[in-house]
LOTOR-291132 format. One line per 8 residues: number of its first residue (from 1); their letters; for each residue x, y, z of C-alpha. Coordinates in steps of 0.02 Angstrom, whole numbers. Last residue first. Layout:
REM residues N
NUM	a	X/Y/Z ~ ...
REM end
This chain:
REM residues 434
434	xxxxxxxx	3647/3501/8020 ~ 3805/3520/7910 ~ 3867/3324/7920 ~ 3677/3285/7880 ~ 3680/3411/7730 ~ 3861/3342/7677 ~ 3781/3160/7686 ~ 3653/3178/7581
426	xxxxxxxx	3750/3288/7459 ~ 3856/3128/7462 ~ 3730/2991/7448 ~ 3654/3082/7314 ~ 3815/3082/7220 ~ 3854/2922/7235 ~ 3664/2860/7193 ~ 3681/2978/7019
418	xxxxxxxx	3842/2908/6962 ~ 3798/2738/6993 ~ 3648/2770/6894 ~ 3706/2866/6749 ~ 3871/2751/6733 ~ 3744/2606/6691 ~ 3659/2692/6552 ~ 3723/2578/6417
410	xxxxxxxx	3680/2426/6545 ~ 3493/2437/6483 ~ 3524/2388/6301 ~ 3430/2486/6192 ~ 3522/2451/6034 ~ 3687/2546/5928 ~ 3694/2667/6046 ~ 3815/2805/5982
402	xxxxxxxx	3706/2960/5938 ~ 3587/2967/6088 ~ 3698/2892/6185 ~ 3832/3036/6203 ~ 3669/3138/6302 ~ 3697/2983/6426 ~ 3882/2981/6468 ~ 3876/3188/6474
394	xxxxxxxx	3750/3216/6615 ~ 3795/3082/6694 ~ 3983/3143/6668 ~ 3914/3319/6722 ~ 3835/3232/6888 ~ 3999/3143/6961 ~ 4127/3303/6920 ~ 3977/3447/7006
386	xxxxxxxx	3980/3330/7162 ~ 4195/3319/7149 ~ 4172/3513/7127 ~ 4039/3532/7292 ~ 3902/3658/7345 ~ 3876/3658/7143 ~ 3787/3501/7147 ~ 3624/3570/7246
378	xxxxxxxx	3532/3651/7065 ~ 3610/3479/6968 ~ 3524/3338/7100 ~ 3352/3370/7029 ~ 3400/3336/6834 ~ 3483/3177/6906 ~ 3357/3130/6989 ~ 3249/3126/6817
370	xxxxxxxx	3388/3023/6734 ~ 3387/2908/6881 ~ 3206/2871/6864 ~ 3216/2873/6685 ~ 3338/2722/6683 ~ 3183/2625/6774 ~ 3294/2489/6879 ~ 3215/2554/7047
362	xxxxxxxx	3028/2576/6973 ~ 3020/2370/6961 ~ 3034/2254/6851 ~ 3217/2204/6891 ~ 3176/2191/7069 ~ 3089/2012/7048 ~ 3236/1982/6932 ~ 3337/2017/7098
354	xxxxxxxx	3245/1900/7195 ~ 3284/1759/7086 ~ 3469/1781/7073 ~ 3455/1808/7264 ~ 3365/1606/7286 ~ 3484/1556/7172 ~ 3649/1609/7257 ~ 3566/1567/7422
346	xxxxxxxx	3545/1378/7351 ~ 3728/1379/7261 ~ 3742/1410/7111 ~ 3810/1310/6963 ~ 3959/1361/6847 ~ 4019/1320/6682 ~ 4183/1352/6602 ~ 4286/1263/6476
338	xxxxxxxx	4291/1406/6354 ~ 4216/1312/6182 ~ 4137/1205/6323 ~ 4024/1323/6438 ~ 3979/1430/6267 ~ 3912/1266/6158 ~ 3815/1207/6318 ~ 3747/1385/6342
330	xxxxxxxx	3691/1452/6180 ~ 3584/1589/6198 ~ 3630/1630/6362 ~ 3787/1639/6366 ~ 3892/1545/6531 ~ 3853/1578/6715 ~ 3705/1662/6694 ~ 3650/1805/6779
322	xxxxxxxx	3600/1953/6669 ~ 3475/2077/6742 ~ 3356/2191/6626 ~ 3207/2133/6675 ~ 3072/2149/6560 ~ 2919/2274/6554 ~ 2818/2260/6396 ~ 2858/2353/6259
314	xxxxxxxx	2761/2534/6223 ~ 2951/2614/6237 ~ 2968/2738/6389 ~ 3123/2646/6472 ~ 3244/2764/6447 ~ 3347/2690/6316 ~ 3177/2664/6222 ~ 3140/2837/6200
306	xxxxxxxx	3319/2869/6155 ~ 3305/2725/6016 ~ 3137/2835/5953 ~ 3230/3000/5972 ~ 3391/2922/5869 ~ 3265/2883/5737 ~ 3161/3057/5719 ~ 3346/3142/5727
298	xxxxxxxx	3376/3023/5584 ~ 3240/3072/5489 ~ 3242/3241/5504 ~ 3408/3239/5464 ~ 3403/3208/5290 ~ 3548/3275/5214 ~ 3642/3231/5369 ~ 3597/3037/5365
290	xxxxxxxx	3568/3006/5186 ~ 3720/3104/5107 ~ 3843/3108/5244 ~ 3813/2924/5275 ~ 3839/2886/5080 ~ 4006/2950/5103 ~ 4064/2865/5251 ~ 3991/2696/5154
282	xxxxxxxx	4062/2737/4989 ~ 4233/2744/5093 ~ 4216/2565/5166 ~ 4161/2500/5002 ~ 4337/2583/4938 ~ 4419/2508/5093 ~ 4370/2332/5068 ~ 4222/2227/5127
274	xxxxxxxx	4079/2337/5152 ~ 3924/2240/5192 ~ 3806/2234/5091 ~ 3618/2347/5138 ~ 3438/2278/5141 ~ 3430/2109/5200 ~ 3559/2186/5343 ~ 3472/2351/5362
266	xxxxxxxx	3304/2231/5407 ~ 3365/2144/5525 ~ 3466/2262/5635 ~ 3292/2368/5613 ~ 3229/2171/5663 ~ 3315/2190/5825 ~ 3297/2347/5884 ~ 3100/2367/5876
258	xxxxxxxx	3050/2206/5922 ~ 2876/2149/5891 ~ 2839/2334/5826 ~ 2972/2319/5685 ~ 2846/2280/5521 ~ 2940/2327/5381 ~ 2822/2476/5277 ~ 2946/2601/5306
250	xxxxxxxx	3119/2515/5252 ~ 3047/2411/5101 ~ 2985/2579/5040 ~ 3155/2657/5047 ~ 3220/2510/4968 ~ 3118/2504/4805 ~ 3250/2365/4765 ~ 3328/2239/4852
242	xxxxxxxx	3505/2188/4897 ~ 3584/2386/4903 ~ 3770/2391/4865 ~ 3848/2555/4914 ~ 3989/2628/4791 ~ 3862/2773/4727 ~ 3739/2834/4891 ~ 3662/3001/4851
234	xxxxxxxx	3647/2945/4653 ~ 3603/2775/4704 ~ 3466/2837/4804 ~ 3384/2949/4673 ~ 3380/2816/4560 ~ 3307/2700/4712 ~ 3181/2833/4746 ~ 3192/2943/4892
226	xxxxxxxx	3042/3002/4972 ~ 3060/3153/5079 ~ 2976/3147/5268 ~ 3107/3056/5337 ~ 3080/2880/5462 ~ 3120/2732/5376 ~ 3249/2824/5260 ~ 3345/2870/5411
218	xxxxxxxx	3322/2712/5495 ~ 3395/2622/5346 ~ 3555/2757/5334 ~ 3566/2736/5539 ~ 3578/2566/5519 ~ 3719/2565/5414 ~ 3829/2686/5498 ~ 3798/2589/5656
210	xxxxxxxx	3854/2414/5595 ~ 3994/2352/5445 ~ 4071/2546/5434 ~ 4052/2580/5606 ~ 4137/2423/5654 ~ 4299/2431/5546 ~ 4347/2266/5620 ~ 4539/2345/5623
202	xxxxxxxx	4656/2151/5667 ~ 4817/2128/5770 ~ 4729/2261/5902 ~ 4878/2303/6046 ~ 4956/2448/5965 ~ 4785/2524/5911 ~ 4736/2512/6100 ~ 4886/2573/6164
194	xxxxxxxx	4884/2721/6030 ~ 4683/2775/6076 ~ 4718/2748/6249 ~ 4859/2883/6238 ~ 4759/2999/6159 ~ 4626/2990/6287 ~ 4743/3013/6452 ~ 4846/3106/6353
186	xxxxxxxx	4708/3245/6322 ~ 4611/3214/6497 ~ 4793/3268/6600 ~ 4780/3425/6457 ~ 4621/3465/6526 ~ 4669/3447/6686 ~ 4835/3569/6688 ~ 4720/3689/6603
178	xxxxxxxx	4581/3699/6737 ~ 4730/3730/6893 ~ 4790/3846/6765 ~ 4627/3942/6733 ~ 4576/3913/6923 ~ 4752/3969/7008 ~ 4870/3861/7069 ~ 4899/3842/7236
170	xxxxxxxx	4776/3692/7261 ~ 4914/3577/7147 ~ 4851/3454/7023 ~ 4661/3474/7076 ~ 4581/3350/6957 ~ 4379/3335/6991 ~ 4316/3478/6856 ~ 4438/3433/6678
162	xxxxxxxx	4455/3259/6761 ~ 4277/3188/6825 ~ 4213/3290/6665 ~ 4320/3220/6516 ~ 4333/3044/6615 ~ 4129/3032/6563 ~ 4148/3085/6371 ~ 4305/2979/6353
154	xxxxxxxx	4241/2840/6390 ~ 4131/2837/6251 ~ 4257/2703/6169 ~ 4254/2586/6309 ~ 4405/2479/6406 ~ 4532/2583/6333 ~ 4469/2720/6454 ~ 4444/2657/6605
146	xxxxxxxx	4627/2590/6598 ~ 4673/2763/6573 ~ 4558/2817/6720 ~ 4668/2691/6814 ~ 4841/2755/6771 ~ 4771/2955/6802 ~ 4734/2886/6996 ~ 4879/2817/7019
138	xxxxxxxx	4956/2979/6985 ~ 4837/3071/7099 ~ 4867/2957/7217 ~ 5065/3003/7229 ~ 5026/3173/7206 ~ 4925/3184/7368 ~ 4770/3291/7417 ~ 4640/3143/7360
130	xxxxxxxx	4516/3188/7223 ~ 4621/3109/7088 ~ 4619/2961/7199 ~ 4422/2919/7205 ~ 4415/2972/7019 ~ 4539/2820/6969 ~ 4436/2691/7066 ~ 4278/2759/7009
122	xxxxxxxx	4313/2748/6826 ~ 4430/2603/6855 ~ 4262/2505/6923 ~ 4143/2594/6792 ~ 4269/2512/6643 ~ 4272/2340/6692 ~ 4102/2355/6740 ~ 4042/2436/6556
114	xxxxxxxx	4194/2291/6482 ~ 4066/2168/6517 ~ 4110/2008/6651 ~ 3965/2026/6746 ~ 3913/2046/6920 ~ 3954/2232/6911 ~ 3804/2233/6819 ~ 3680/2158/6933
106	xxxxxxxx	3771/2235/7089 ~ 3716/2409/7031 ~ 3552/2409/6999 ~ 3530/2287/7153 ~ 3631/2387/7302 ~ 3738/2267/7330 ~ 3898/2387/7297 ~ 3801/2537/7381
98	xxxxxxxx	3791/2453/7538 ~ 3965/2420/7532 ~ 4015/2594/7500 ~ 3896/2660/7611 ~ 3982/2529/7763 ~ 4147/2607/7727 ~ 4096/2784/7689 ~ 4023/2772/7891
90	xxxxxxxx	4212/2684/7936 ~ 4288/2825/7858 ~ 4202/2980/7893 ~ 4092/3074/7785 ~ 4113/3191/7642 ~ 4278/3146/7571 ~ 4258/2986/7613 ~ 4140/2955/7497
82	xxxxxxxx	4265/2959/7355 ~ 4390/2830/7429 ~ 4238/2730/7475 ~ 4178/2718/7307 ~ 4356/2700/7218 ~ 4376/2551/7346 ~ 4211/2448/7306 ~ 4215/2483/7121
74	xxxxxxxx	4408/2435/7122 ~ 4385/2270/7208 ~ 4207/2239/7097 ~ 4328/2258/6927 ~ 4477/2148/7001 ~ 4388/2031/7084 ~ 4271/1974/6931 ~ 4413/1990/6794
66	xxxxxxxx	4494/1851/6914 ~ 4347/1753/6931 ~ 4288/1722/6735 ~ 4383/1577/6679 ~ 4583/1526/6747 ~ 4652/1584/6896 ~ 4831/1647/6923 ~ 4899/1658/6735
58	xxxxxxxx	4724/1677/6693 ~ 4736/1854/6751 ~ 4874/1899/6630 ~ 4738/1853/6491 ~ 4609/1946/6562 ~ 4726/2100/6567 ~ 4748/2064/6371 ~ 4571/2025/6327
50	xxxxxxxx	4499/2211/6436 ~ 4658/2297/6342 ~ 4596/2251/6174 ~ 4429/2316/6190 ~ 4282/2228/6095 ~ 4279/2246/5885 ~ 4445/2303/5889 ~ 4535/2117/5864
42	xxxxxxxx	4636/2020/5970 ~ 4746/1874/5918 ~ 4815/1817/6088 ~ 4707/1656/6072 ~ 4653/1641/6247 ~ 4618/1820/6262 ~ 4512/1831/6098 ~ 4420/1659/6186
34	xxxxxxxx	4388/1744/6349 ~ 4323/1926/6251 ~ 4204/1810/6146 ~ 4137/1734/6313 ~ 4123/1891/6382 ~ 4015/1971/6257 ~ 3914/1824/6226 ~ 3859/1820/6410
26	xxxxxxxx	3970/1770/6576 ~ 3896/1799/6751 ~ 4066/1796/6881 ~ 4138/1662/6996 ~ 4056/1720/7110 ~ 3913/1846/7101 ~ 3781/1824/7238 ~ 3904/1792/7388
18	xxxxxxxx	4028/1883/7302 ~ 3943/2048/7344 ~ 3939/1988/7515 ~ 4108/1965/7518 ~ 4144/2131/7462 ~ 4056/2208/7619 ~ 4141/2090/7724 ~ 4312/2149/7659
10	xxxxxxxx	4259/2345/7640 ~ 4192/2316/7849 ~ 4349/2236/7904 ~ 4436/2404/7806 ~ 4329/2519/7875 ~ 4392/2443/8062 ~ 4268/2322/8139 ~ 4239/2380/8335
2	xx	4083/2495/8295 ~ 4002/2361/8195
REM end
């Protein structure tokens, strides 16, 4: 080990990564992202970058490996670039790699989802705004943008790793050194915003057709006030409601099998979907009107799908790791609509197994990390780029709470690769102390 350069040890270490997720884990998602790519008409409903970067990698290599390389290449090199700023390179070398398989965060990074597309330019473009250079630091800004367009809540994690991490020039002082980042996060954000809209051929309007809609359902199933369906109609006018006596259709549904999915279920038999902009605008309207004028209720909702977010739902322990080569639900249709399908090898099944093993364990418990983060935050403030990793935490998960449409484990990804980074760093700056 002590002959292998950091780079020898970043190659093997990537390899080994490979070894359980090549040629990359496909699910609905990614197979609807392959196909938008293929057809070059791309719609907002998944990022329009993520389908046009896929579709330039398919001039090389066609199916799922390309997107694979590219977002576990610039996980594995932001990390080291970041953790060698507390230790030296060839140790930040082998923690990088170690961190890569370490199962949490190899099961995601696996597959092709736009929250590894975007965690790999998150790290990669926060590893070089922390360098000294300008040249890095310019690199750096190109990949956070790319973070960016690849999720809509990215903002509220690049806000902190910028506005705290971003030291233009260390001869500035701290209100324009502060400034000059802010305004770096401002274009960064505003300028995803007008590449994405550039690139979409087609608005899905997706909080109008999903959130906005289940939150009115879950707000009725869960205030205090009744609400007839006169007194409905007269907070929601425009909105088309299939049944009647819908606020007692909403609380006496039976959702304890599966909480998530039949709410989805249930707003759908209950609420139309708006098809023009008018519906569209008696939607936002209604919203105001259910949602904010009851807010007990929602806040009551929100609570219950933040309960479950972090694991402390009455369900039954599942694990949360996706590893099949083509979706799940529907493989032989998925494998040939995008002619893919994949078979591993006998170590490649035998880790695949191993890691669902894993997946019911205490080490993918999203509370776990949330709690360590809460511990981490008094022994941050020895170091900014510390202080960066745990306010976007901080910041990625608290966004949930309104945006999280379902429960699904990888929406608090960034929480726990942010948290074992930065414990590996005040780790090491304690050990590098002593």
């Amino acid at each position: 080990m002590r002959a292998l350069s950091p780079r020898a040890i970043l190659v093997i270490g990537w390899l080994g990564f490979l070894l359980y997720a090549y040629p990359g884990y496909m699910s609905f998602d990614s197979i609807f992202q392959l196909r938008e790519s293929r057809s070059g008409y791309l719609i907002d409903g998944h990022p329009p970058f993520m389908a046009v970067l896929w579709r330039g990698l398919e001039m090389f290599i066609a199916g799922p490996a390309g997107m694979l390389f590219v977002q576990s290449a610039a996980f594995l090199v932001g990390t080291f670039l970041i953790l060698r700023t507390v230790m030296s390179p060839r140790a930040a070398a082998i923690a990088a790699s170690l961190v890569t398989w370490f199962p949490p965060i190899a099961s995601v990074m696996a597959v092709i989802w736009k929250d590894s597309q975007m965690t790999g330019f998150l790290l990669l473009g926060f590893g070089l705004i922390i360098q000294g250079r300008r040249r890095d630091h310019l690199l750096g800004i190109l990949a956070l943008l790319a973070a960016t367009l690849m999720r809509h809540n990215a903002l509220v994690i690049t806000g902190p790793l910028i506005a705290i991490g971003l030291v233009w020039n260390p001869k500035y002082g701290f209100v324009k050194r502060h400034a000059i980042a802010v305004a770096v996060w401002v274009v960064i954000t505003l300028s995803a915003q007008v590449i994405s809209g550039a690139l979409t051929d087609e608005e899905q309007h997706i909080w109008h057709t999903s959130l906005a809609l289940c939150d009115m359902t879950a707000t009725l199933r869960f205030t205090s006030a009744t609400i007839s369906d006169e007194e409905l109609a007269r907070e929601a006018p425009g909105v088309e409601f299939w049944l009647d006596h819908v606020q007692e259709r909403a609380r006496t549904e039976d959702l304890s099998d599966d909480f998530v999915g039949n709410l989805w279920h249930l707003t759908y038999r209950l609420i139309a979907l708006p098809n023009t902009e008018a519906d569209r605008q008696a939607v936002s309207r209604a919203w105001k009107k259910i949602v904010l004028g009851h807010l007990d209720g929602y806040i009551a909702y929100r609570l219950e799908i933040s309960r479950r977010l972090l694991g402390l739902g009455d369900e039954p322990v599942r694990s949360p790791v996706y590893n099949w080569f083509t979706d799940i639900q529907d493989p032989f249709f998925s494998a040939s609509v995008i002619d893919h399908d994949a078979t591993g090898s006998h170590v490649q099944d035998l880790m695949r197994e191993e890691i669902h093993v894993l997946g019911v364990t205490p080490m993918f418990s999203v509370i776990v990390y949330a709690a360590l983060t809460l511990l981490l935050i008094p022994f941050a403030f020895i170091d900014r780029r510390i202080v960066a990793l745990i306010a976007s935490a901080v910041t990625s998960e608290l966004i949930l709470f309104i945006i999280a449409p379902t429960t699904d484990w990888r929406y608090s990804y960034w929480l726990v690769v942010a948290v074992v980074i930065s414990t590996i760093m005040l780790v090491a700056r304690r050990m590098r102390r002593a």
